[in-house]
VMD Tcl script that draws the C-alpha trace (Angstrom):
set ca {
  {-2.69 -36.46 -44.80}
  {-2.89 -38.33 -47.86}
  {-3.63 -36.76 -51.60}
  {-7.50 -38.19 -50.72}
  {-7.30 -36.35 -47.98}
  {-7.04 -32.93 -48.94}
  {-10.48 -31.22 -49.11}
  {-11.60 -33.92 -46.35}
  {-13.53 -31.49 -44.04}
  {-13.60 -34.19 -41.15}
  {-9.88 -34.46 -41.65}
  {-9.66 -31.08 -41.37}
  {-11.97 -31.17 -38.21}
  {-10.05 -33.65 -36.77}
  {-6.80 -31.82 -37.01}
  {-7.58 -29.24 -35.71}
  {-8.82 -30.62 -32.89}
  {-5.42 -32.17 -32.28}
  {-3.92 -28.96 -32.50}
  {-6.46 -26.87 -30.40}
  {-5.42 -29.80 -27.75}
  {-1.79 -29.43 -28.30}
  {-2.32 -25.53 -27.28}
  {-4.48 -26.26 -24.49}
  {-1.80 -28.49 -22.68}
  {1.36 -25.73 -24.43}
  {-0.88 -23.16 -22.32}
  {-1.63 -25.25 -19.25}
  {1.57 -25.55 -18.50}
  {2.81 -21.94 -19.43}
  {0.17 -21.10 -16.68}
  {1.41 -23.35 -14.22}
  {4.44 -22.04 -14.77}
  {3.82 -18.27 -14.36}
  {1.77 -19.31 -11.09}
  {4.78 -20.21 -9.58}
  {7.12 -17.66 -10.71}
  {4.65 -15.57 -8.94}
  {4.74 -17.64 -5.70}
  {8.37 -17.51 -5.86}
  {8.19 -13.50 -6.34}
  {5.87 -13.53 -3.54}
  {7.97 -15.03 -1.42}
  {11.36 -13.15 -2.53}
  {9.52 -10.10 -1.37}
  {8.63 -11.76 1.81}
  {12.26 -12.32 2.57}
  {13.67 -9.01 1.39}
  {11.06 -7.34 3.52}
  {12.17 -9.39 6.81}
  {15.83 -9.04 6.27}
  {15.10 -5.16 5.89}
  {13.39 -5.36 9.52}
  {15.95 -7.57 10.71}
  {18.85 -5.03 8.93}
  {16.69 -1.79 10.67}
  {17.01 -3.52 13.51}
  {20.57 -4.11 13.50}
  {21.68 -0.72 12.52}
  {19.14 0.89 15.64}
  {20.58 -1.14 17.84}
  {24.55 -0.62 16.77}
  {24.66 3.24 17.58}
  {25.31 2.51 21.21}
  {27.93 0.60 20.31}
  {29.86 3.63 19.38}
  {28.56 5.98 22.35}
  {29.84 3.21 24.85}
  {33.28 3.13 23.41}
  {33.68 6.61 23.11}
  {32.51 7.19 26.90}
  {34.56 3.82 27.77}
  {37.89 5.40 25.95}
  {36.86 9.01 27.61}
  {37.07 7.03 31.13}
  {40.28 5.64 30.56}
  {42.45 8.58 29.17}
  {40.88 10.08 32.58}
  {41.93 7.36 34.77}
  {45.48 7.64 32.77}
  {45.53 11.44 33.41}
  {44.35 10.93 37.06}
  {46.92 8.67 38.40}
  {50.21 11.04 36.51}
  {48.29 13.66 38.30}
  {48.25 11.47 41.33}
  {52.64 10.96 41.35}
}
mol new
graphics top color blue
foreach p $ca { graphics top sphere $p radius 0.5 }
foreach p [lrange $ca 0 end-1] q [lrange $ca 1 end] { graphics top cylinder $p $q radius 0.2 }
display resetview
């Protein structure tokens, strides 16, 4: 703005307009950015909610594991006892 230009209400107008423009576009693109902050949150809860199922899953399925050996270690200390028996 020039010294003219002070009290110039269309200068005034005008700037403001420019600035009212400048926010638009500074907001624009904050929204654009919280949209996909929230897509990627969306989809970070996706995943953590599948590898919980696929964790449950896991852990159901492992307790066997432990009956099996036990049974498997029970079988041989029998067989072991068995055949000194057998001598």
């Amino acid at each position: 703005m020039t010294p003219t230009d002070a009290n110039d209400p269309v200068a005034d107008a005008r700037e403001l307009e420019r600035l009212r423009g400048t926010l638009e576009a500074g907001f624009a693109r904050m929204d654009g950015s919280l949209a996909l902050l929230v897509q990627r949150s969306d989809r970070t809860d996706r995943q953590l909610t599948d590898h919980e199922a696929r964790l449950d899953a896991l852990e159901r399925g492992r307790w066997p594991m432990a009956g099996i050996g036990a049974l498997t270690a029970l079988c041989v200390a029998v067989l072991a006892l068995w055949q000194i028996l057998a001598r």
